[in-house]
C-alpha positions as CSV (number, residue, x, y, z in Angstrom):
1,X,-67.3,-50.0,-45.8
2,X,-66.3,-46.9,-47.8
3,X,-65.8,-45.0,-44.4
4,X,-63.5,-47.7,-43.8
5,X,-61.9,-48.2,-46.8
6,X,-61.0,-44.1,-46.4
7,X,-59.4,-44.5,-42.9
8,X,-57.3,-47.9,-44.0
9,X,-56.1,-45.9,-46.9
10,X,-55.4,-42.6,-45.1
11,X,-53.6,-44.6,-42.5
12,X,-51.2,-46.7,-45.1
13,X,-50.7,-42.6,-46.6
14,X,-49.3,-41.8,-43.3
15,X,-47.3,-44.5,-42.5
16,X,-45.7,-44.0,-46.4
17,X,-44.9,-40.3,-45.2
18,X,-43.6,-41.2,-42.1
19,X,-41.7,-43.6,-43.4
20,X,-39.9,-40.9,-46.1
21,X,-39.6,-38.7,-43.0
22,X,-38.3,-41.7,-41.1
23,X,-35.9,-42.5,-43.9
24,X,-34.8,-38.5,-44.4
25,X,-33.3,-38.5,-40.5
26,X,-32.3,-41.9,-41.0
27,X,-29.9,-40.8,-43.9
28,X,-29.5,-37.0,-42.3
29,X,-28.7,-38.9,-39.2
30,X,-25.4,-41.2,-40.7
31,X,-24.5,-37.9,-42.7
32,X,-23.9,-36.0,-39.2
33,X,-22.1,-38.9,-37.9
34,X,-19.9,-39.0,-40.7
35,X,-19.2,-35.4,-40.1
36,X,-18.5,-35.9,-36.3
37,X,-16.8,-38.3,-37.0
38,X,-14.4,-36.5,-39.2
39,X,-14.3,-33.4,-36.7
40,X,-13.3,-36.0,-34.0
41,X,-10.4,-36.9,-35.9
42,X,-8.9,-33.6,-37.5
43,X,-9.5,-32.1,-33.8
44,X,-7.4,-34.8,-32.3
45,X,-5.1,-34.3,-35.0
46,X,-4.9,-30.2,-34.3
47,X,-4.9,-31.0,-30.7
48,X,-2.0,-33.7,-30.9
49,X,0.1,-30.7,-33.3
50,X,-0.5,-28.4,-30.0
51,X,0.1,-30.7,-27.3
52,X,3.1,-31.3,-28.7
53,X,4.2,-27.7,-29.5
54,X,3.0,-27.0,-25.7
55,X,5.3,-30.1,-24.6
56,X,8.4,-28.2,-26.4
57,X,7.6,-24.8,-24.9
58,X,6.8,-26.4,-21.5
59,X,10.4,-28.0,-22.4
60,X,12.1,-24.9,-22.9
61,X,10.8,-22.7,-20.3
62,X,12.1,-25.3,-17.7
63,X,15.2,-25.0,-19.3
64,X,14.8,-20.9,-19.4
65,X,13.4,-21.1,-15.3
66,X,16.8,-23.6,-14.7
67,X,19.1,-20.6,-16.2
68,X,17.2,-17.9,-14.9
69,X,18.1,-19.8,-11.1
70,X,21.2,-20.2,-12.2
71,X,21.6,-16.2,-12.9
72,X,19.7,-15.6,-9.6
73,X,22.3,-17.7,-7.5
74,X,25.4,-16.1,-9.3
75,X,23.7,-12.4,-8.2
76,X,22.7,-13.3,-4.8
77,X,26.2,-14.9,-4.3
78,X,27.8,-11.5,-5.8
79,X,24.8,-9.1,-3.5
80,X,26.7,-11.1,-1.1
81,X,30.1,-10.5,-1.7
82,X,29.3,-6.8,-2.4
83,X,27.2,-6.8,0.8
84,X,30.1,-7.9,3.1
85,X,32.5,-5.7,0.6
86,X,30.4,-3.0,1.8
87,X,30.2,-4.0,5.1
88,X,34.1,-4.1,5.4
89,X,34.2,-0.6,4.2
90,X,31.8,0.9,6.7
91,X,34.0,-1.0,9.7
92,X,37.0,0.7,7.7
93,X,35.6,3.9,7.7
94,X,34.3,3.6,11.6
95,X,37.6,2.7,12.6
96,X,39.3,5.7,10.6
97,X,36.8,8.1,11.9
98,X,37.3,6.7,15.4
99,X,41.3,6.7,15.1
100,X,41.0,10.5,13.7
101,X,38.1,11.7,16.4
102,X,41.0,10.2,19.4
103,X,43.7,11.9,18.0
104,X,45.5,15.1,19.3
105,X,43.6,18.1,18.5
106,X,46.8,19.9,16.9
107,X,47.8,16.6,14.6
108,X,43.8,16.4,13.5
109,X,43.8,20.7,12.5
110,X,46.8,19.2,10.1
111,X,45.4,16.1,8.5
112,X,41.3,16.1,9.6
113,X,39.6,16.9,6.6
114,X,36.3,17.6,8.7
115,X,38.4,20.0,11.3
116,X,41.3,21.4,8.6
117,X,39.4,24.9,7.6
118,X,37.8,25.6,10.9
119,X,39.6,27.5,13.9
120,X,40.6,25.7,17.6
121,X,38.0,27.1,19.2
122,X,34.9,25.4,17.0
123,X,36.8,21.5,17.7
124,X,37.7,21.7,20.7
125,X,34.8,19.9,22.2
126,X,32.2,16.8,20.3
127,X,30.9,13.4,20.3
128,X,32.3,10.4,18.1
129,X,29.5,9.5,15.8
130,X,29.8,6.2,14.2
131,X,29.1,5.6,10.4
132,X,25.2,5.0,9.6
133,X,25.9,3.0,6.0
134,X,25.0,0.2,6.7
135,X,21.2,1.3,7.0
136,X,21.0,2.4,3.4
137,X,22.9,-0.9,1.7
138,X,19.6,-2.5,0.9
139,X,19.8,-0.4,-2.6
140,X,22.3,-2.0,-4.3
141,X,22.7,0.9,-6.7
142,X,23.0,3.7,-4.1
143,X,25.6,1.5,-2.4
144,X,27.4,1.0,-5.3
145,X,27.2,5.1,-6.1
146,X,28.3,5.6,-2.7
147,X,31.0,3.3,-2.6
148,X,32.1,4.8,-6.5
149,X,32.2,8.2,-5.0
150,X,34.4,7.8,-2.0
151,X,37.2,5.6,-4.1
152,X,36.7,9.1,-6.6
153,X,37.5,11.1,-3.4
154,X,39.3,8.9,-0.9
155,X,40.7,10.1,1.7
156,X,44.3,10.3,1.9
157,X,45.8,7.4,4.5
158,X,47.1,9.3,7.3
159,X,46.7,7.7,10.9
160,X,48.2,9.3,14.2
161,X,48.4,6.0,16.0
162,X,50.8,3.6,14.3
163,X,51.7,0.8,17.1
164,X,48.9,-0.5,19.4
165,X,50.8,0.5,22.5
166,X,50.2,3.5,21.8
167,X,46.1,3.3,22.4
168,X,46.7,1.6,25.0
169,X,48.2,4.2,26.6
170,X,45.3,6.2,25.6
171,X,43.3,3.9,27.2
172,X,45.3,3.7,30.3
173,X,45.7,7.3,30.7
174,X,41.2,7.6,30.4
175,X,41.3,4.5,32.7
176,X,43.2,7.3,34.9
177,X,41.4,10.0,34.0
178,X,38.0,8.2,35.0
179,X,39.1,6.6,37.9
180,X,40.2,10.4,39.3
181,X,36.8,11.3,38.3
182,X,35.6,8.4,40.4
183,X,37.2,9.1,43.3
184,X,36.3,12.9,43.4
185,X,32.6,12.0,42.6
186,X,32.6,9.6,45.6
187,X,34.1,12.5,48.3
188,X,32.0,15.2,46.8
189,X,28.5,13.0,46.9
190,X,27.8,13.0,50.0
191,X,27.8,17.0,50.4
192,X,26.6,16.9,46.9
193,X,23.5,15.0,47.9
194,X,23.2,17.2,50.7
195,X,23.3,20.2,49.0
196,X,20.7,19.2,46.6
197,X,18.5,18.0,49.6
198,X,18.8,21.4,51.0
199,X,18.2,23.1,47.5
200,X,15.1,20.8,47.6
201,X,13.7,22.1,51.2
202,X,14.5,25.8,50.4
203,X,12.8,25.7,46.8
204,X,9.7,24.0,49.2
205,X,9.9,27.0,51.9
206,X,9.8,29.4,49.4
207,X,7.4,28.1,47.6
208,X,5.2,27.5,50.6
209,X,6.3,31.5,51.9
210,X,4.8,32.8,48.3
211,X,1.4,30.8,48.8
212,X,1.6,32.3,52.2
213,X,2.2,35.9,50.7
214,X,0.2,35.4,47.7
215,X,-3.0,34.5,49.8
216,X,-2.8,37.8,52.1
217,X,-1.8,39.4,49.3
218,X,-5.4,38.2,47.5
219,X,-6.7,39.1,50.5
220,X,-6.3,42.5,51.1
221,X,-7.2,42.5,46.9
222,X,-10.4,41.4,47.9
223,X,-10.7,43.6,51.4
224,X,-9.8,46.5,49.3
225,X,-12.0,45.8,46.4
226,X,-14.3,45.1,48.7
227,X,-13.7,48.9,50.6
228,X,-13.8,50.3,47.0
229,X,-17.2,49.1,46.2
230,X,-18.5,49.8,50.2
231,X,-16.9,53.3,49.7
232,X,-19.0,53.5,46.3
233,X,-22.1,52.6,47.5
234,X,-21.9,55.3,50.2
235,X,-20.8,58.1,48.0
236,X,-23.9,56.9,46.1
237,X,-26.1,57.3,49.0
238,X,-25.0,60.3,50.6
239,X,-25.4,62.1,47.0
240,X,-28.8,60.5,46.7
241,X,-29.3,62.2,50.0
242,X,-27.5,64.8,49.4
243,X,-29.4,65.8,45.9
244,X,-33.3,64.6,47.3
245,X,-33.9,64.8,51.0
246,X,-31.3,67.1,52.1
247,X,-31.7,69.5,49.2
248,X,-35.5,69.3,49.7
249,X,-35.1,70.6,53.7
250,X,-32.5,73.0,53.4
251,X,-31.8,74.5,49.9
252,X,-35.0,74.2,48.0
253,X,-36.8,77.0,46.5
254,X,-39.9,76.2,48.9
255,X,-37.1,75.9,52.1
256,X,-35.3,79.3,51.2
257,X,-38.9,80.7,50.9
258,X,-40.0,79.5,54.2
259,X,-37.0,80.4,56.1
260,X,-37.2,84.1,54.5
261,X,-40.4,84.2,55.5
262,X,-39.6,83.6,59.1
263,X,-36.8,85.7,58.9
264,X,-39.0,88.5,57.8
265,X,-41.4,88.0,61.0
266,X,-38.8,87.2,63.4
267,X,-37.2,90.7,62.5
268,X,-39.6,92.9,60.7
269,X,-43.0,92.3,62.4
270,X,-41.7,91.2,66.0
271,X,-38.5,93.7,65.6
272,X,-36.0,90.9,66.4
273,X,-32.3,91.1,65.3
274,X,-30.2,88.6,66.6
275,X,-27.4,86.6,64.8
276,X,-26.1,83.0,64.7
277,X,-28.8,81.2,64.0
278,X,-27.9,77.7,62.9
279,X,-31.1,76.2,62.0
280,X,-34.9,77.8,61.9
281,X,-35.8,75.7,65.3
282,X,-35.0,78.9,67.7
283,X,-36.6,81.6,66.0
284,X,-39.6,79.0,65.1
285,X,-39.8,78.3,68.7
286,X,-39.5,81.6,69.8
287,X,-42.3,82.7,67.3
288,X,-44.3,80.1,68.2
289,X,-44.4,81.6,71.9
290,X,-44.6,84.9,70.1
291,X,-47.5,84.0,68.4
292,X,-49.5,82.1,71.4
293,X,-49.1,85.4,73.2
294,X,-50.4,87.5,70.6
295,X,-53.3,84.9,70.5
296,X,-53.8,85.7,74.3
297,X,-53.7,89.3,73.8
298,X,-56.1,89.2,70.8
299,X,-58.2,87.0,72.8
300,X,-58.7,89.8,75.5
301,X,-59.6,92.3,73.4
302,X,-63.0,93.4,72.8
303,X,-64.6,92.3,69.4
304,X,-66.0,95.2,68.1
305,X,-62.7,96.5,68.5
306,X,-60.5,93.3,66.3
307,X,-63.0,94.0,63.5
308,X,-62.6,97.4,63.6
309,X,-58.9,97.2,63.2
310,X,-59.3,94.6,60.7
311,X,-61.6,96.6,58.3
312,X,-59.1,99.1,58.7
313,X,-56.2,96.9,57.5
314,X,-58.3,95.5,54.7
315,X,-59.4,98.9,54.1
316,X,-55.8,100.0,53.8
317,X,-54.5,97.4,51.8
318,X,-57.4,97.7,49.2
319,X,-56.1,101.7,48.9
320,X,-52.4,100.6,48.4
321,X,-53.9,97.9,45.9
322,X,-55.9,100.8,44.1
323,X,-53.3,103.2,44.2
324,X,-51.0,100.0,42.1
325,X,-53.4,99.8,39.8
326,X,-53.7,103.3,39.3
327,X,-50.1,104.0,38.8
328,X,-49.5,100.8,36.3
329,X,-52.3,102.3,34.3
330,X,-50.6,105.5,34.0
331,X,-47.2,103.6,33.3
């Protein structure tokens, strides 16, 4: 019962504090919409103060966008006006240019400014250029400059051609002029077109004649070239024939040995002495048939007797040695 009693009165404790907490929001609750409440209203109020201001600005920038169309009409109407102003004064100034470029060369030296300083000979010939302004009249401002500084410096008003009859007698007289021109162009085409047919054919001969030319001519280029380096290559073998197989038979140390050699036993030993030899092949030969018949004659002698002579040769070479040795011992 006392467990009980505790939870009944720890229960009715809780309910008292959530009931003062309950109470607390309660009251915090009607305090906050009080204060919205409030906000609501001075908002709406600030809000109605600023709608309204917008409406009067929104008011007077309509009236400020209606003037500011009314100020782009008036300069669009006077671009206009200053446009076809401008335009005027460009036909103006291609129709002066073109009445002063027709007129005689002797009345324009007078009165052309452009051709006044310069002498006959530098205007007597040119080309009628019309006036480009009209190109650079999108900028207002540099069409206005423009036009400010020609009304500074205008040009005085002189014109050559007064009455229109008068151009059209220049015009009849080019009308003339051109129709002469006419009929001389149409007798002279024909041989004209002829000519420059046959100017045609001969610039082709020609042509073709100098590739004719030019390939003999590269040609012979190459047949010489080639000559050159054929004529090279022999002069490179007959040298190297010249300075190792030729050389080696007929003027080397070992050759001119030989041959004086044979010399020495064609005419010392066999007492030969004949001249105009051209090679060592006759007196080789010749020796060679010397020699064979010595053999034969050595042959048929006795034995006894070919030592016997050939101790005695040794025998006197070994006293000629001795008697060299003797006398470079004395020396």
């Amino acid at each position: 019962i006392g467990y009980r009693r505790d939870l009944v009165m720890k229960i009715e404790h809780n309910m008292a504090e959530e009931m003062r907490e309950h109470n607390e929001i309660l009251s915090k609750l009607k305090k906050h919409i009080k204060d919205f409440q409030t906000f609501l209203t001075e908002d709406y109020k600030i809000a109605s103060v600023k709608v309204a201001k917008a409406e009067k600005v929104y008011a007077e920038l309509i009236a400020t966008n209606s003037e500011f169309l009314g100020y782009v009409s008036k300069i669009t109407i006077l671009n206009n006006i200053l446009f076809k102003l401008d335009a005027i004064r460009s036909i103006l100034k291609t129709y002066r240019s073109y009445l002063m470029f027709v007129a005689p060369l002797s009345w324009r030296k007078l009165y052309d400014e452009n051709l006044k300083h310069l002498p006959s000979n530098q205007f007597q010939s040119g080309e009628f250029v019309t006036d480009n302004d009209l190109v650079e009249t999108l900028n207002i401002d540099k069409m206005i400059e423009a036009a400010k500084r020609e009304l500074h410096n205008s040009y005085p008003p002189y014109l050559y051609f007064k009455r229109p009859q008068q151009m059209m007698y220049l015009f009849r007289s080019m009308e003339l002029q051109s129709r002469e021109y006419l009929l001389q162009l149409s007798k002279t085409d024909g041989p004209y077109r002829l000519l420059r047919e046959r100017i045609k054919q001969l610039k082709y001969t020609t042509q073709k004649e100098l590739d004719y030319f030019q390939y003999y001519i590269d040609f012979l280029n190459n047949e010489i070239d080639r000559e050159i380096h054929n004529e090279k290559h022999l002069k490179e073998k007959f040298f190297r024939i010249l300075n190792s197989m030729f050389y080696d038979g007929v003027a080397s140390p070992s050759t001119l040995k030989f041959k004086i050699c044979i010399e020495y036993v064609y005419e010392q030993i066999f007492g030969r002495c004949e001249e105009g030899h051209q090679n060592l092949q006759d007196p080789m030969k010749i020796l060679e048939v010397m020699y064979e018949d010595y053999n034969l004659r050595l042959d048929s002698l006795d034995f006894n007797t070919v030592n016997q002579a050939r101790n005695d040769f040794f025998a006197q070479d070994l006293k000629t040695m001795t008697n060299a040795y003797k006398a470079q011992r004395e020396l």
